[in-house]
C-alpha positions in Angstrom: 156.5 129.2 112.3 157.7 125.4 113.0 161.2 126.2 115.2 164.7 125.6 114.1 165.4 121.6 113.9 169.0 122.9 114.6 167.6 124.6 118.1 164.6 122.0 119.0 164.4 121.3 122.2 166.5 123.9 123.9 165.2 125.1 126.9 165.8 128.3 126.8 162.8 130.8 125.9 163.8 131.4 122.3 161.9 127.8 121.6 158.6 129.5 122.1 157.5 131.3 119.4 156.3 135.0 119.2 152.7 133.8 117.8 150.0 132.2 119.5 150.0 128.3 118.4 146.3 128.2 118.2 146.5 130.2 114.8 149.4 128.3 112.8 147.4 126.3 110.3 148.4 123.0 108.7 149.5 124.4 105.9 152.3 127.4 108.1 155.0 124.8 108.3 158.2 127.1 108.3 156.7 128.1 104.7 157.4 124.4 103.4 154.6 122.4 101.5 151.8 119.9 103.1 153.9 118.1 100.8 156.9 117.8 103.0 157.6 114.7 105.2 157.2 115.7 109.1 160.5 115.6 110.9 159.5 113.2 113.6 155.9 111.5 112.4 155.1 108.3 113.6 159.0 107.3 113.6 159.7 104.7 116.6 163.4 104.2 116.7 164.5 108.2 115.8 165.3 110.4 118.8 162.7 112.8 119.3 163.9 116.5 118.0 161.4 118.3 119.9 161.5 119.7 123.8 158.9 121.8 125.3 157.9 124.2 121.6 154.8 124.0 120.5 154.4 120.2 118.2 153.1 121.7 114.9 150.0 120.3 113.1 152.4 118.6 110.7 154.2 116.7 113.6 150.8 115.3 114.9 149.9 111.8 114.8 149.2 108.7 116.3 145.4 107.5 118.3 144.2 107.9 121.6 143.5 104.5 122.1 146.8 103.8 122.7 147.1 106.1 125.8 145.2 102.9 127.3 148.1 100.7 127.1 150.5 103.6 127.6 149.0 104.0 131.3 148.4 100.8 132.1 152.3 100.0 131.3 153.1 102.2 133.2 151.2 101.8 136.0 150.8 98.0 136.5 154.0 98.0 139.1 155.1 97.7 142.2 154.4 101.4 143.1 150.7 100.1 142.6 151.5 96.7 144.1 152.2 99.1 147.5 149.1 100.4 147.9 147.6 97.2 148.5 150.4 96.0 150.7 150.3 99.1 153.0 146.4 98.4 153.6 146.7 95.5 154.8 150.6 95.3 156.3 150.3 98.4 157.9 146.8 99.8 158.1 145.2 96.0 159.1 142.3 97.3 157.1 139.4 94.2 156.4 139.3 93.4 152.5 136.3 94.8 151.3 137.2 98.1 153.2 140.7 97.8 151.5 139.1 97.2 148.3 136.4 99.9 148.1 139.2 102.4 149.0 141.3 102.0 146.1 138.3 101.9 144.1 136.8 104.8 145.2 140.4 106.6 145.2 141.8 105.3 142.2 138.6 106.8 140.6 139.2 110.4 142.1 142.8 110.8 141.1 142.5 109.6 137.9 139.8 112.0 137.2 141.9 115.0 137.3 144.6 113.3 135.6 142.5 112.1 132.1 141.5 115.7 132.1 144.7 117.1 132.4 146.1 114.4 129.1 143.1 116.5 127.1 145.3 119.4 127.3 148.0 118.1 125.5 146.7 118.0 121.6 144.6 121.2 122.6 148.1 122.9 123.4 150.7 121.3 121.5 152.9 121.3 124.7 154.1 119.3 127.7 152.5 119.6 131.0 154.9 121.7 132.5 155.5 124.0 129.8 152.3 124.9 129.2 151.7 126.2 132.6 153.0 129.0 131.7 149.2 129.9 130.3 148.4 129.9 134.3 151.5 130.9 136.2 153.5 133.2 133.8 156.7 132.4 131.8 158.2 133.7 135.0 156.1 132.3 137.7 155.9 128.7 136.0 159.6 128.1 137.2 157.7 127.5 140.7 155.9 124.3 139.0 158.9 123.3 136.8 161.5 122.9 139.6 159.4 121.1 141.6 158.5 119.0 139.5 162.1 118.1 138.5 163.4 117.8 142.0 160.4 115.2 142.3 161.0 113.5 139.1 164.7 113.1 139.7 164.3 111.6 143.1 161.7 109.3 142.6 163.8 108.2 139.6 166.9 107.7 142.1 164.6 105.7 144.5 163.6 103.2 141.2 167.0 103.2 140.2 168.0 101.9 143.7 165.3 98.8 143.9 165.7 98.0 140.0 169.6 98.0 141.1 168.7 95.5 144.3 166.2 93.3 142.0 169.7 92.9 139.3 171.9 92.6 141.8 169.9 89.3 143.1 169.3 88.0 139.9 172.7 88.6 138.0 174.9 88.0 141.6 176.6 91.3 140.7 177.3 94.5 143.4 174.9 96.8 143.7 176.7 99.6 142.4 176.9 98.0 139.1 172.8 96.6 139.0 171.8 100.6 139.6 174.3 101.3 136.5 173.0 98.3 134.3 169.4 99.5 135.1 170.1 103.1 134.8 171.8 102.6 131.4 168.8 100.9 130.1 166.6 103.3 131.4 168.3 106.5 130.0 168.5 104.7 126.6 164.5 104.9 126.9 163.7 107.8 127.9 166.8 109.8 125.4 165.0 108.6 122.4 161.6 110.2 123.4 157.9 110.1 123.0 157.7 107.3 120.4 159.7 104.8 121.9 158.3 105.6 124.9 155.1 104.6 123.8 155.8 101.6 122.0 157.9 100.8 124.7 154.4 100.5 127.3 153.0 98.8 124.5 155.2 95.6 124.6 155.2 96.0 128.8 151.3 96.1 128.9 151.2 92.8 126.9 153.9 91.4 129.3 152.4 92.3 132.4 148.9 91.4 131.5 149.7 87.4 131.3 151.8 87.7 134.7 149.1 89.7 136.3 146.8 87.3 135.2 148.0 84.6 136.8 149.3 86.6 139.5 145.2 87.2 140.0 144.2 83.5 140.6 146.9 82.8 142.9 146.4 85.8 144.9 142.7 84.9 145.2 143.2 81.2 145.9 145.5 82.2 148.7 143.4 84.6 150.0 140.4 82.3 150.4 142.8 80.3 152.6 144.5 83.1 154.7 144.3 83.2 158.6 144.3 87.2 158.2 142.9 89.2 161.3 142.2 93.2 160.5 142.4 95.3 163.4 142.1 98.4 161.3 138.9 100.0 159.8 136.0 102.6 160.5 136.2 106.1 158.3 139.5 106.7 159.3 141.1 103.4 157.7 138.5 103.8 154.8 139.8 107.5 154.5 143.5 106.7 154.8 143.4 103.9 151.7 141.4 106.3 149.6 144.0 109.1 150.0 146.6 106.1 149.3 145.1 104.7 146.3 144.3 108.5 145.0 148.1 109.3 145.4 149.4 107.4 142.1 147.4 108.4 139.7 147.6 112.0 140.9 150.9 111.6 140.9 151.1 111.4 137.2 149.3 114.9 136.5 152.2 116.9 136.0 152.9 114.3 132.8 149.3 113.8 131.8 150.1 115.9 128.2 153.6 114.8 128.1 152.1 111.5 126.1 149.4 112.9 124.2 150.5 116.1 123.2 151.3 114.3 119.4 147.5 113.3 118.7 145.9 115.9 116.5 144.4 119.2 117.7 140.7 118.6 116.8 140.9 114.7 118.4 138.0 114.6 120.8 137.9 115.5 123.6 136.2 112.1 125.3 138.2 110.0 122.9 141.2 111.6 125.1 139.6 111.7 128.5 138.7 107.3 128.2 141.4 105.4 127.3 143.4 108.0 129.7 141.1 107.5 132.6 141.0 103.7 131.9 144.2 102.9 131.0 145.5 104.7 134.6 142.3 103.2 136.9 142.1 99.6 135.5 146.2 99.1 135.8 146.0 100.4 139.5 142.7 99.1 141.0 143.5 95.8 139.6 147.4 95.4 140.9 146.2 97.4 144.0 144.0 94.4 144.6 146.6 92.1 143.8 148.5 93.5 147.0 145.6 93.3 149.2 144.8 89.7 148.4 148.4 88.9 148.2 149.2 90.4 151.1 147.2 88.5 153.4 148.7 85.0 152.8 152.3 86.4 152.8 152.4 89.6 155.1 154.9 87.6 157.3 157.5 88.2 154.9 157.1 92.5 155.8 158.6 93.6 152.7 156.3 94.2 149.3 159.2 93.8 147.1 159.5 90.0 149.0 155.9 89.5 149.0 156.1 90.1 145.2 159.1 88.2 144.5 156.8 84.6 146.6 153.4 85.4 145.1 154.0 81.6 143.1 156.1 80.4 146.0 160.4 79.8 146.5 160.5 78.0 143.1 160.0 81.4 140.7 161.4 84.1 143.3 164.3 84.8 140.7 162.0 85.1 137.2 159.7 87.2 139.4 162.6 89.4 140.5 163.8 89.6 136.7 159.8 90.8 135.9 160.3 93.1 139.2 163.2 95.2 136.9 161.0 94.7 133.9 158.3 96.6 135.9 160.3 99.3 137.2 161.5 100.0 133.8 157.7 100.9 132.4 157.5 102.7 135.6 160.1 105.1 135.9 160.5 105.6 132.3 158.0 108.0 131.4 159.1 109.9 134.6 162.4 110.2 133.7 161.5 111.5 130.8 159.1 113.9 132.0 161.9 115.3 134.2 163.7 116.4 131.3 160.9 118.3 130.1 160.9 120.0 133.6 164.4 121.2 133.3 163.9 122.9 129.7 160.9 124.2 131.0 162.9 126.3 133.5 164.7 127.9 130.2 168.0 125.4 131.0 169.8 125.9 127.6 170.3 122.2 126.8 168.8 119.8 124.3 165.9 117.7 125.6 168.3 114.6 124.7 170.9 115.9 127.2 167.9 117.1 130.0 167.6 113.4 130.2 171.2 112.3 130.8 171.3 115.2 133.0 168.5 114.1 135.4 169.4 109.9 134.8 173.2 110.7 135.6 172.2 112.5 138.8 169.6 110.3 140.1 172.4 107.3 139.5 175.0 109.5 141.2 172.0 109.6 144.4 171.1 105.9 144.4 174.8 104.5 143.9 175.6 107.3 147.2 172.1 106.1 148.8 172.0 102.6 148.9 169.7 100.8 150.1 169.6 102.2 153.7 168.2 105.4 153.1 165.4 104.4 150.4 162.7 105.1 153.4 164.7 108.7 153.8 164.3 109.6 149.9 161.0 108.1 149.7 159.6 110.4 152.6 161.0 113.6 151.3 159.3 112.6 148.2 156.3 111.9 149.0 156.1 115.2 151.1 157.4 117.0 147.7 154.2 115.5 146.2 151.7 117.8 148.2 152.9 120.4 145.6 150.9 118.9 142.8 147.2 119.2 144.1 147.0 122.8 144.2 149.1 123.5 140.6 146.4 120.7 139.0 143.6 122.8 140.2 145.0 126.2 139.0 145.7 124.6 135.2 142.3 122.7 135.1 139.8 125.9 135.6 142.7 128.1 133.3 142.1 125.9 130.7 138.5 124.8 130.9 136.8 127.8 132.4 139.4 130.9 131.2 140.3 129.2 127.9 137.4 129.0 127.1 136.6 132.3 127.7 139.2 133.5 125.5 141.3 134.7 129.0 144.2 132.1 128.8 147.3 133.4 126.9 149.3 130.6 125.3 152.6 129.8 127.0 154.5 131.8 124.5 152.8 135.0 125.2 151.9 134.8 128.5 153.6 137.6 131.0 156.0 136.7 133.4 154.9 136.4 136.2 150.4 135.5 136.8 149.5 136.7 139.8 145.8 135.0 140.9 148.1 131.5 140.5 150.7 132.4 142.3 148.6 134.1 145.1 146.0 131.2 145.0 148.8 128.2 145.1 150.5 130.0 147.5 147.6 130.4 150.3 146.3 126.8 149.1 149.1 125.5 150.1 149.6 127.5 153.3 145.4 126.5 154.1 146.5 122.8 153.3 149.4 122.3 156.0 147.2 121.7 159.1 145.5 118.8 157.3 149.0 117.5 156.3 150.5 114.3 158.0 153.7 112.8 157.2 154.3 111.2 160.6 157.0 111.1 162.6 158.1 114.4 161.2 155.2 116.2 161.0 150.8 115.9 161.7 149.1 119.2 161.1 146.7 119.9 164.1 143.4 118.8 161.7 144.7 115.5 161.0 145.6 115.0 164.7 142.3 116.0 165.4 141.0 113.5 162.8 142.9 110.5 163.8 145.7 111.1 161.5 144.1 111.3 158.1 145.7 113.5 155.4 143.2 115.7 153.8 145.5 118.3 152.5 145.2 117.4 149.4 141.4 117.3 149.0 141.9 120.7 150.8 144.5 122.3 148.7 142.8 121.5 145.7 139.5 122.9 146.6 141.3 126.1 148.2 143.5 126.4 144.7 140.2 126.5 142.5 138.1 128.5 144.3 141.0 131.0 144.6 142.1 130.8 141.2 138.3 131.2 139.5 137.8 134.5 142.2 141.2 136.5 141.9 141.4 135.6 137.7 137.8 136.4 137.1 138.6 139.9 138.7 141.8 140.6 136.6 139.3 139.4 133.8 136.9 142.0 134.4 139.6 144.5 134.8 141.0 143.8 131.6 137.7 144.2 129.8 136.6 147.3 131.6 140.1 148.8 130.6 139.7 148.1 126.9 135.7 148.8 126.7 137.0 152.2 128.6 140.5 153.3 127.8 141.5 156.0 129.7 142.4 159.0 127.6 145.4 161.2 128.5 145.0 165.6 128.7 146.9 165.7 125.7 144.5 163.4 123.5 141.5 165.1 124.7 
């Protein structure tokens, strides 16, 4: 039942196949051999062949050890390097304060996250796509667009600093550092999973040593800074523990993307760890990096500047040159993940050409952007974000609770459209707005009432379980009394 090399990764539904994955052996390979060579494999510089079907037992390989260096790649940057910046730039929190929110946030969202990667070589299939188990082959559009629109933009707003860090470095407009970065960006994400991988490989090791160093300075300047919080209490604590749980949440809607390869019966835990590390130790420790950093150069206002002086004027331009080095390992699993998205809305396109897609219109936005409306892009985004709480909630009890109980159809034969996910991400959501705050354009009433802390996604995560486990438990029981006691027509009786 392996799918048509000649129609892999098309989008459209044909690419899901009428049988439920979970019974194809090793040995049902399209009827070939064990014999056979796998298309794909291990292979580092082939383009991936596969979209969002289900990766056969034959394609499966690699160890889950090396999601550790995959997350940490990708999350050692200056998305992380924020964090700590904003606590003390913005919120004028006091260090340890700072310091014990990203802990304690980091923690939570990367939780949720390392569970979600344990789906991938359970399933077979990317995040997205196999969401249709929860919210119907129909109803999982809701997820998939969202996701894309997300994906696309935040890939326009790395676009435009990687194009502002060349531009510096190389002297050249910015038009044509977004198009150098872009190009090089694409080129990643086209080829696929394996590249991708090795790819975060060779930037862990990189960013380690600078990090490293990066570390002592940032402490030794720190010892010395004249820093005076004016921040703190619950409400500061609460805002950087929100903050720090943002990133790694952020990356749920990916988690199987990268381990979706790794054979079916790898364990469970040996998923979950280097997952859950990988993510937490790359963000806790750059996050603290800001924070420490941040205190001795806050004067300069800017994290990208504050990054760029961390060893003083004399190594601004190799640090800018490591700035588009880090952008890279950030935004290219995201750009590839936004591919994914766009099959997974049944877009008849290769997944090679859902990349070029989504890379030629986020370079089409940053080019048209510029560097003037990076706050506007990054706003909407980060509002777009309060859509992934609730949908993370629904697929974690589908898969651990009603999986389990043998209630969770596969993507391929799930029906169109699930209600209890649907109902229960839409009222989450609707439950969640009052606790939202995304200041000056909107504070929900409860987070005025709280100072101006965003709960709503604590809130809409809760709500979206609860919800889920009542309303699928009843169609559960339904289902069974129906078949324990079919109803029997006049004519049959």
């Amino acid at each position: 039942m392996e799918p048509d090399p000649g129609n892999a990764g098309v989008g459209n539904a044909r690419t899901f196949q009428p049988r439920d994955p979970e019974e194809i052996s090793d040995t049902e390979t399209g009827g070939q051999p064990d014999s056979v060579l796998p298309e794909y494999g291990g292979t580092t510089l082939k383009v991936e062949p596969f979209g969002i079907e289900h990766i056969t037992d034959r394609e499966r390989h690699g160890r889950p050890s090396r999601l550790f260096p995959f997350w940490f790649g990708a999350n050692a940057t200056l998305y992380s390097f924020l964090v700590g910046f904003l606590g003390i730039a913005v919120l004028r929190l006091p260090v340890d304060i700072a310091l014990e929110g990203v802990i304690l946030g980091t923690v939570l969202g990367s939780i949720p996250f390392a569970l979600l990667s344990i789906v991938g070589p359970a399933t077979g299939y990317p995040q997205i796509a196999q969401s249709r188990s929860s919210f119907g082959r129909r109803g999982a559009y809701l997820p998939a667009a969202l996701n894309w629109f997300s994906t696309t933009g935040w890939s326009a707003v790395t676009f435009i600093l990687g194009g502002l860090a060349f531009s510096l470095f190389l002297r050249t407009p910015f038009a044509l550092g977004v198009a150098t970065f872009a190009v090089i960006q694409i080129g990643v994400a086209f080829y696929g999973h394996n590249v991708l991988h090795r790819f975060e490989q060779v930037m862990a090791l990189i960013l380690v040593g600078v990090f490293a160093a990066m570390s002592v300075v940032a402490i030794q300047e720190a010892t010395a800074a004249a820093y005076a919080p004016s921040g703190g209490g619950i409400a500061g604590f609460a805002f950087m523990t929100i903050l720090a749980a943002s990133i790694p949440l952020s990356w749920a809607p990916y988690a199987a993307d990268f381990s979706r390869y790794l054979a079916r019966d790898t364990a469970r835990r040996r998923i979950f760890v280097p997952a859950f590390l990988g993510m937490a130790v790359a963000c806790i420790w750059v996050e603290a990096i800001g924070i420490l950093l941040t205190m001795s150069l806050v004067f300069w206002g800017d994290p990208v500047l504050v990054f760029a002086h961390a060893f003083g004027g004399g190594l601004v331009v190799p640090l800018l040159l490591l700035l588009v080095v880090n952008l890279l390992a950030a935004n290219a699993p995201n750009l590839y993940s936004s591919g994914l998205s766009l099959l997974a809305l049944d877009v008849p396109v290769r997944r090679g050409t859902s990349v070029l897609v989504g890379g030629a219109i986020a370079t089409v936005l940053a080019v048209w952007g510029g560097t003037d409306r990076v706050s506007f892009y990054e706003s909407w985004l980060f509002f777009v974000e309060y859509w992934i709480a609730p949908w993370a909630a629904i697929v974690l009890i589908s898969f651990f609770v009603f999986r389990h109980r043998g209630a969770e159809p596969s993507p391929d034969t799930a029906p169109r459209w699930r209600l209890p996910a649907l109902a229960a991400y839409t009222a989450a959501v609707i439950v969640a707005v009052p606790f939202m705050n995304r200041a000056p354009r909107f504070v929900g009433p409860v987070s005025s009432a709280l100072g101006g802390v965003d709960l709503s996604n604590l809130v809409s995560f809760g709500a979206a379980s609860l919800l889920f486990y009542v309303l699928a438990s009843r169609g559960e029981r339904r289902s069974r009394a129906t078949v324990d006691h079919p109803v029997v027509s006049e004519s049959e009786s």
